[in-house]
N, C-alpha and C positions, 0 to 999 in steps of 0.2 A: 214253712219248712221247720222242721222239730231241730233241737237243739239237741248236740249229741255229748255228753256228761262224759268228761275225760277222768278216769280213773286217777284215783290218789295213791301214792305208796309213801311207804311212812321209812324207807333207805333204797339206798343204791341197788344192791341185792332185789329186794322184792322187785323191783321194775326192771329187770334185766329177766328176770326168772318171767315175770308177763310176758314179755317179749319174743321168750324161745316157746312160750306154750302156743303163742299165736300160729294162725296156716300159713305153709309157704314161707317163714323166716326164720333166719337161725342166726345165732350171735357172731359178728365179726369175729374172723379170726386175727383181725391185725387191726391199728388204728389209721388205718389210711384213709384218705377220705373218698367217700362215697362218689360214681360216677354218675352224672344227671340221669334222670328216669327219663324211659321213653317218651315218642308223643302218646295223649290217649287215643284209642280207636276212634273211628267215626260210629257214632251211636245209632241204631236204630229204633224208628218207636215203635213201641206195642201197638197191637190190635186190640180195637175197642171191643168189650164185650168177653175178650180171656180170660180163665182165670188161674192159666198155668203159673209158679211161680217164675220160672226161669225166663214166659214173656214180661214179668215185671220188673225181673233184673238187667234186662238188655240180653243179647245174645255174649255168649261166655268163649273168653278170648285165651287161646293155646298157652301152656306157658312160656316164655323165653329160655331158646336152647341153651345149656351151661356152657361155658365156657372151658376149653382144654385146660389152662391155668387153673388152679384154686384161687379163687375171688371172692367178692362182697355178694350177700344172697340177692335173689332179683327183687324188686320191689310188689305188695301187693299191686292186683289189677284195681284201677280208678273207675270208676260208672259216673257218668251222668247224670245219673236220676236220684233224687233226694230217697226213693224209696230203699233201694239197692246199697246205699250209705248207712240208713238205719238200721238194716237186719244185720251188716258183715261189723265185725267185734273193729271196735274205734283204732281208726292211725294213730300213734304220738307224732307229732309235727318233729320236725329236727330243732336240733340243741340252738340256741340262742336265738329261737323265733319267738312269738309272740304267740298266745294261743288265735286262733279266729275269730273274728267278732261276729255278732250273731246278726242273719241276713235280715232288713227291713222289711216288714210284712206291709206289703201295699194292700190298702184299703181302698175297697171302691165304695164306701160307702161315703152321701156326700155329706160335707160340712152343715153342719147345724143351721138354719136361716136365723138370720141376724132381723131386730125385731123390727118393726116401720119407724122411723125416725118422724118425730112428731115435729110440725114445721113452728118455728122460732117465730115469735110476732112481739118482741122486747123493739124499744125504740131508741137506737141510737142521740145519745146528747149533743153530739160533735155538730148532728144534722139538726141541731134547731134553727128555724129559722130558714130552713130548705125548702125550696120546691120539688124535689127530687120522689119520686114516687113510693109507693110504701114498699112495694116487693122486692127493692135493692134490699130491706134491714132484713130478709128473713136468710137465715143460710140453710144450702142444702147438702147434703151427702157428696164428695170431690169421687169421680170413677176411679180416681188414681188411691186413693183412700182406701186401706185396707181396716182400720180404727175406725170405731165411731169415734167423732168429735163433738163436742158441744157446740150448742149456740153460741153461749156466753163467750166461750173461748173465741169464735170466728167474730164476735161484734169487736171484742175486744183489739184484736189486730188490725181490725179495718180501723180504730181508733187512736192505734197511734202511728198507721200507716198514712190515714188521708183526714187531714185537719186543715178546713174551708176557714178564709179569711173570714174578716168581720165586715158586715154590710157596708157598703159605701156611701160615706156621707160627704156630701160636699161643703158645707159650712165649717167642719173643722180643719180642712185642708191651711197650710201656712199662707202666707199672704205673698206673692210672685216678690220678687224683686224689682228694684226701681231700673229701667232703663236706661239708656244712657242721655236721652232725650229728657227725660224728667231730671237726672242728676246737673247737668247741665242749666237747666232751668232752674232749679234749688239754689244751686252755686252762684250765678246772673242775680239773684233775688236777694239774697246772704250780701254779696259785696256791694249790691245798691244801698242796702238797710247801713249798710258801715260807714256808706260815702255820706248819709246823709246827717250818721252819729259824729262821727269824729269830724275836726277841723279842717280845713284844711290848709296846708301848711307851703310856706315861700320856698321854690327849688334853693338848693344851697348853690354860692356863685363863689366864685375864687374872687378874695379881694387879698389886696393888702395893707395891713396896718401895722402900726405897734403893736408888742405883745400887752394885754389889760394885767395893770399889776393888779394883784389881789390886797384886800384888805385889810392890815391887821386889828383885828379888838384888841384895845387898851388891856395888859397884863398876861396876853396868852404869847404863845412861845413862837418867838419869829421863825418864819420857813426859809427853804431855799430859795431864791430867785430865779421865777423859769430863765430858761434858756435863750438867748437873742437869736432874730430870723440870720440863718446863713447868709451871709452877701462875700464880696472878694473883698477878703480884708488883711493886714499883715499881722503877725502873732501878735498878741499883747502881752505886756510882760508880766502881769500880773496872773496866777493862777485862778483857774476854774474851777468850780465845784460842780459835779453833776447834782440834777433838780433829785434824785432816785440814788437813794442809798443803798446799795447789794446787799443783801445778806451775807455774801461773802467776799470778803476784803481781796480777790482775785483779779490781777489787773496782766494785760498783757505790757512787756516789757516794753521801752520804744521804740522810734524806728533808728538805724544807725545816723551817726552824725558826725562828723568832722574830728579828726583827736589831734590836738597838738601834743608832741612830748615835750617834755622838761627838759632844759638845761641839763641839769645836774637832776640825780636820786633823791636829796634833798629840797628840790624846790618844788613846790604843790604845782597841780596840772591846770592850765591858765583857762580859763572858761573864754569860749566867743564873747565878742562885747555886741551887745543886742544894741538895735538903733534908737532913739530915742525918740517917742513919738511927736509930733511939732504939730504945733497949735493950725498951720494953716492945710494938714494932710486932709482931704478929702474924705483917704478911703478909710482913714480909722474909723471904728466903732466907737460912740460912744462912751465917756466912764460908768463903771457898774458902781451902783450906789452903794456902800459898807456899811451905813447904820443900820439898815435894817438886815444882813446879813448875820447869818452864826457864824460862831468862831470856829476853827477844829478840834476844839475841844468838847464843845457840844457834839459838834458831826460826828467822832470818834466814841462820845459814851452811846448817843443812839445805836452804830455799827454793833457795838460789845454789847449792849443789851438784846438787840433783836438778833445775834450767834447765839447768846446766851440760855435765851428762851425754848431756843430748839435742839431738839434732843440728837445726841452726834452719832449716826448711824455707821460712821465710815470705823472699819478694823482699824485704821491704820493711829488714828486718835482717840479708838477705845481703853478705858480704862482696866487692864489685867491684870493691877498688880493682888487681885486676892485669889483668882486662879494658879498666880507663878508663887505667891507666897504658900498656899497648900500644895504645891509640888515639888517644893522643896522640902516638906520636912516627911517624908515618906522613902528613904535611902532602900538601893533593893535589898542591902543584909540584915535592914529590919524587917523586913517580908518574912509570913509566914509560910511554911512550905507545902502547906496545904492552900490549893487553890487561891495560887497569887495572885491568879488574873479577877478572879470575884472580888477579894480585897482591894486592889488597887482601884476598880469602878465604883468602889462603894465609898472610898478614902477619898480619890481625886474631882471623881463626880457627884457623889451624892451632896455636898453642900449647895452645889448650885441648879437653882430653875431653869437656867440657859441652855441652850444645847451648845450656842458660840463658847461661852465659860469653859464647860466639860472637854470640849476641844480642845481648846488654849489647855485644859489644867492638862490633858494628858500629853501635846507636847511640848509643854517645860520638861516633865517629869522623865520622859526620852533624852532632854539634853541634858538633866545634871544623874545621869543613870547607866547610860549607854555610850561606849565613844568604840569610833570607827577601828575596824580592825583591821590594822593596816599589814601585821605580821604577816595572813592569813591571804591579803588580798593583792602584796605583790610577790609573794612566794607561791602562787598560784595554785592554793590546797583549801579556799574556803571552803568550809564545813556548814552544811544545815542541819540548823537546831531547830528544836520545837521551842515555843514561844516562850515556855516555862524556863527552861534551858537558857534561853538567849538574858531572859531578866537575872538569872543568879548567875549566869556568865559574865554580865559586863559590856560584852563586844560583839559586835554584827556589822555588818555591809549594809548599801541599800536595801536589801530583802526583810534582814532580819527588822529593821526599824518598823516597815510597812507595818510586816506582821504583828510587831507587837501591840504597835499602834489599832492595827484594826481589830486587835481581840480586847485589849480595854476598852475602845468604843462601843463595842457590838455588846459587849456586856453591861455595859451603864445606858445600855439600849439603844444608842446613834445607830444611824444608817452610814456604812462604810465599807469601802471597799478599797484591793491592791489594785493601784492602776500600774501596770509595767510600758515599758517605752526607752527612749533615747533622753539623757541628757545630757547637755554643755557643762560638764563636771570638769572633775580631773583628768587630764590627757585629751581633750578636746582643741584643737587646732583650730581655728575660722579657716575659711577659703580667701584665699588671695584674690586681686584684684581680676577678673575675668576668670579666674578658674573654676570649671562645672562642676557641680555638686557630686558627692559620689554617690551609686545606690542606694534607695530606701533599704535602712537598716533599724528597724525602730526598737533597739535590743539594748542591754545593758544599765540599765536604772529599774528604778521602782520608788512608787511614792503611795498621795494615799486620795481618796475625794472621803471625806466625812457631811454628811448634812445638817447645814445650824439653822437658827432661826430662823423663818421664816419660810423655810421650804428651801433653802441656797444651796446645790452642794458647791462644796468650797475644796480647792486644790491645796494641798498644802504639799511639806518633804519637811517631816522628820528629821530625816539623815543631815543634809543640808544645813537645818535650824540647829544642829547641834554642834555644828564647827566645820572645817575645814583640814585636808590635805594639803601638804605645801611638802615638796624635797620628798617626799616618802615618808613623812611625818605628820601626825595628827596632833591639829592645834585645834584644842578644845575653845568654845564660843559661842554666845548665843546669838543668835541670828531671827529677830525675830518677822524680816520682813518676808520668810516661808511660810511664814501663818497668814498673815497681812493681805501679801500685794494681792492684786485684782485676777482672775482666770487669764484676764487677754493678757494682761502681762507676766505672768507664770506659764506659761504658752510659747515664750520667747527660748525659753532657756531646754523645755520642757515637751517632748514630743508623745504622746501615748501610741502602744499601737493597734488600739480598739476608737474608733475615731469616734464611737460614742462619748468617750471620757477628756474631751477639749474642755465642755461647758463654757463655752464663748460665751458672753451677753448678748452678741447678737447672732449667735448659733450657726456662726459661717465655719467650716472647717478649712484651716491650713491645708497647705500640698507640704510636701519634704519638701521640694525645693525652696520654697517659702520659707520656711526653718531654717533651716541650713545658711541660705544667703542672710538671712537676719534682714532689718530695718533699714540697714544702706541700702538706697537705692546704686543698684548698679554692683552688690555686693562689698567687700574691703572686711578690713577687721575693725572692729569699733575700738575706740579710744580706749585705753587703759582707765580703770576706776576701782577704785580702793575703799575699801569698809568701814572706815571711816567718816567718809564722806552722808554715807547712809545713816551712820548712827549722827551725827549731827543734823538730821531732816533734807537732807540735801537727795531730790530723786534721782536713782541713776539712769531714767528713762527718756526724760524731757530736756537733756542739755546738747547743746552745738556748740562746735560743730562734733557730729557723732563718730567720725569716721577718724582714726586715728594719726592716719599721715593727711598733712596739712601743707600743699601746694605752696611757693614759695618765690621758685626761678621765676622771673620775670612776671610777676603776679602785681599789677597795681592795685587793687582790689584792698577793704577793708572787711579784715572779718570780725563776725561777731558771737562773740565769747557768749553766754548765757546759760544760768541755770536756775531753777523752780525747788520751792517746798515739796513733800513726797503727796500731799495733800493740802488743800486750801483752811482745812482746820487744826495744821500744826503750831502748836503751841513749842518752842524750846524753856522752857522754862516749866509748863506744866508735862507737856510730853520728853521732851529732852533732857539733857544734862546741865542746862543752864541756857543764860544771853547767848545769843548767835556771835558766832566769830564774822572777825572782818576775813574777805577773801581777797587774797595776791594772787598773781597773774606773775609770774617769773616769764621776763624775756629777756631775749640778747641783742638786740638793738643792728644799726648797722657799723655801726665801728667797736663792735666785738663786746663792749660795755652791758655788762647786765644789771638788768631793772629790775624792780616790785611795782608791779602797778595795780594800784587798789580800786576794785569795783563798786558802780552804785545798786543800791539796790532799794524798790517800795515797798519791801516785809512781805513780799510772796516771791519776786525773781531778783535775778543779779545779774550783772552783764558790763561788758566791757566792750569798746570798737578800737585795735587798734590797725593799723594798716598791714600788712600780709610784708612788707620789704623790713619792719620795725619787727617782725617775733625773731630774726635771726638767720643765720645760713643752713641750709642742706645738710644735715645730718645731725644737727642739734635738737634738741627736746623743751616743749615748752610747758609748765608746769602748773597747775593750781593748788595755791597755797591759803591753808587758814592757819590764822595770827594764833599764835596759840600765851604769846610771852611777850610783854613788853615792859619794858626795864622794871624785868626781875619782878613783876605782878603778874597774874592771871589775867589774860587778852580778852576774856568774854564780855562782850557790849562795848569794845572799842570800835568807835564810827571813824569813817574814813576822813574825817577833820580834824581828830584827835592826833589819827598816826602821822597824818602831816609835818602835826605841831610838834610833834615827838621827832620826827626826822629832821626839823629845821634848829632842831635844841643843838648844844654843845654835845653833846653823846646819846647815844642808846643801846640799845641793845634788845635781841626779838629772837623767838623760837617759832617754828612751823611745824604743821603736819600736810601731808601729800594727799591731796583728793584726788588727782586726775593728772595724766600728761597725757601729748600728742607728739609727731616727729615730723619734722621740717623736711619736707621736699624739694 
């Protein structure tokens, strides 16, 4: 079919002017659109052998009657036949069609033959060593294949499609494993060879003998004296030494014992009179030989040598004071005001390698910097500041400390975080004796965990370590046993409310309830304890009795007073502020008379027994006191033999501080 060449006009005009010269069309008179053209006729075909023109046009169809209206002209008549198309002068297609594409001329001529494909006889590598016959390697032409393909190409895919093991050799196969029957056998063989090497040796029998003294060589340094076999025997009045020196001078207290009171305030407290052993008693023990025994004076430099030796890991008898001496000379209104927080990690932390140190330096540097804002916190209008803010302010809340705290950490690169929760602070109440706990509320505090040495995160409170609320008043003070004490014991006071942030040692989590009731069994309010006490090494954890009211009415009972070091490697004199004070025991007797009763103590606890009818009547307070003054000298390292001797003088005179009371029920 011939292709019909659509005329070109070079404007509007020329092909409008085409248009009306055309048969049978004429120019719209109006822009209305055009209404569809009819269908075409049914076409008939020519007779073969014609050669009129009008049978090569089809037969010629009437024209369509006009219309009464003035309308759009009719359209030319359409043919069928590609001849009939050629000879009448070409249609314009309508506005915004596309011209025709021109029709595919089908060819029956057939496709070219493709040349013989010569058959492949290349020899696959994959297959050496195969039996496999030779006509699998040759490839032949696929039906589905409209491409020739090469050989090389089809060896190729069978190559990295089918890759044959490697011939099977039995000799380098691994060697089975031993059965159980042969291991067995091995084992039986093994402990024969053993019974016939080693000795063999007398079962061991229970006898009884004397203990074998050991020997001393002339000029080497006398030992302990083991220990004599237990039999039933009465005390001896001589003390014992144990055979094994502790590392640490930590002794539990003894067990209670009988108390006589005194007379009189002045007369010393009368010791039991011990029986005297008699030559003809049976069940005594032997005497223990003394020549060859040390004195305690050796026993004692061994003790302090072998503490000495080892390195003191515990916070509580670390040494700080070069952390607290660089946090003291850094005041916030020497700060600069460009990035205070970078200065202060660089000032407080960068001298020390520790990460414990950098700790420590940043909260001193909180207690002599920051104090609590109490204005703000019972006029209930506290204000949050940004941390820069809070350091050239002065004053924060719990919140503010955390935060400061953990952006100088974070900057001197510690790992730290706000922990928030409940604490036993200001305005905390205990529960009374049986009254239940009130809902988990674990809201209103914030403190901080930072990570020291060793991998530890450590609990510590800022806020806390830097003083105290009392009356709605802030009494500034360092407190440094918020840095110190242990998680389980900072746990007591101290509730988080992400129960990730306990850090127990032994990773158990508390209930509320468990908080709340505190360490009394049975719940009560713990005995009153004062700040002092603490800063003299005295722990506030480990003393009885804990619970603050102390049964009384009709009570035959003897109780027992006792209290401990904060740690087994406290020093007062290298850790503290000197010799340990003597501790009084204030009571009121039963004929209304009140005492000083002075306790004993082995250099780690202290304790007293007196009878429950001897502390006083029902509503009275019983108190412990350390000696702070005795006539008119400082009381530190006065033993309880001295203040005796001092109360049986012609006069004295004595000053106290308050560690602790309880109240008489």
């Amino acid at each position: 079919m011939a292709d019909v060449e659509e005329p070109k006009f070079n404007s509007l005009a020329d092909r409008i002017a085409a248009l009306n010269s055309q048969k049978n069309f004429t120019a719209p008179p109006s822009t209305t659109k055009r209404p569809p053209p009819p269908p075409p006729p049914a076409a008939k075909k020519p007779s073969q052998g014609s050669s009129d023109v009008n049978s090569r046009r089809g037969p010629v169809v009437e024209p369509r009657p006009q219309p009464q209206k003035p309308g759009p002209p009719a359209l030319p008549q359409r043919t069928s036949t590609s001849n009939s198309v050629a000879e009448q002068s070409p249609v314009l297609p309508a506005r915004n069609v596309p011209p025709p594409l021109p029709s595919r001329t089908n060819s029956s001529e057939p496709s070219p033959a493709l040349p013989p494909r010569r058959p492949s006889s290349q020899y696959l590598k994959s297959r050496r060593d195969s039996n496999s016959s030779d006509a699998s390697h040759i490839s032949s032409v696929s039906n589905l294949s409209l491409n020739p393909v090469s050989s090389r190409t089809s060896t190729t895919s069978t190559e990295a499609r089918r890759i044959l093991a490697p011939s099977f050799d039995q000799a380098k196969l691994p060697p089975l494993p031993p059965t159980k029957r042969e291991r067995e056998a091995q084992a039986a063989k093994e402990q024969a060879e053993r019974k016939t090497t080693e000795p063999v040796k007398a079962p061991l029998l229970p006898a009884r003998s004397a203990p074998v003294v050991p020997q001393i060589e002339p000029g080497a340094r006398p030992s302990v004296p083991p220990r004599l076999p237990s039999r039933p025997a009465k005390p001896h009045p001589s003390p014992q030494v144990d055979d094994s020196t502790p590392t640490v001078p930590r002794r539990l207290p003894p067990p209670p014992s009988t108390f006589t009171r005194p007379k009189t305030t002045f007369e010393p407290v009368q010791k039991s009179a011990v029986k005297p052993i008699e030559n003809g008693d049976d069940d005594a023990p032997p005497p223990i030989p003394l020549s060859s025994r040390p004195t305690f004076a050796q026993i004692e430099a061994v003790s302090v040598r072998g503490t000495s030796n080892q390195p003191i890991s515990c916070l509580v008898c670390r040494d700080f004071s070069g952390p607290d001496s660089v946090a003291a000379q850094y005041p916030s209104h020497s700060l600069p005001r460009q990035d205070p927080v970078g200065y202060l990690a660089q000032v407080l932390c960068g001298p020390f390698p520790s990460a414990t140190d950098k700790a420590r330096a940043i909260f001193t540097w909180c207690h002599h910097n920051i104090a609590y804002n109490v204005e703000e916190f019972f006029g209930k209008c506290v204000r949050h500041r940004g941390v820069e803010d809070t350091i050239f302010h002065g004053k924060a809340v719990c919140q503010g400390y955390a935060e400061v705290y953990q952006a100088i950490a974070t900057r001197a690169g510690l790992q730290c975080v706000v922990v928030g929760g409940h604490g036993k602070g200001y305005g905390y109440v205990p529960l009374a004796a049986g009254q239940p706990p009130p809902p988990r509320n674990a809201t209103g505090h914030a403190w901080n965990a930072v990570c020291i040495d060793g991998g530890e995160w450590k609990l510590i409170d800022a806020c806390w370590g830097a003083g105290a609320v009392c009356d709605q008043q802030y009494k500034k003070g360092f407190t440094p046993e918020m840095f110190y004490l242990s998680n389980d014991l900072f746990g007591l006071k101290h509730f988080p409310a992400d129960r990730r942030h306990f850090y127990r040692s032994d990773g158990r989590i508390p209930t509320w309830e468990e908080y709340i009731v505190g360490p009394i069994r049975g719940g009560g309010e713990k005995a009153q304890w004062f700040g002092t006490a603490t800063q003299e090494g005295i722990s506030e954890f480990t003393f009885s009795p804990a619970e603050k009211r102390i049964p009384v009415r009709d009570n035959n009972e003897v109780v027992r007073f006792q209290f401990s070091k904060v740690c087994e490697h406290w020093d007062p004199e290298r850790n503290g502020k000197g010799k340990s004070y003597l501790l009084l025991l204030k009571i009121h007797g039963r004929g209304g008379k009140d005492d000083l009763v002075p306790l004993d103590t082995d250099g780690f606890w202290w304790w007293v027994d007196i009878p429950a009818r001897d502390l006083g009547a029902p509503g009275q307070e019983v108190f412990l006191y350390a000696l702070t003054t005795l006539n008119n000298r400082d009381a530190r390292g006065v033993t309880k033999a001295e203040y005796l001797r001092a109360l049986s003088g012609n006069g004295y005179s004595m000053a106290w501080a308050v560690f602790a009371s309880w109240v008489l029920v």
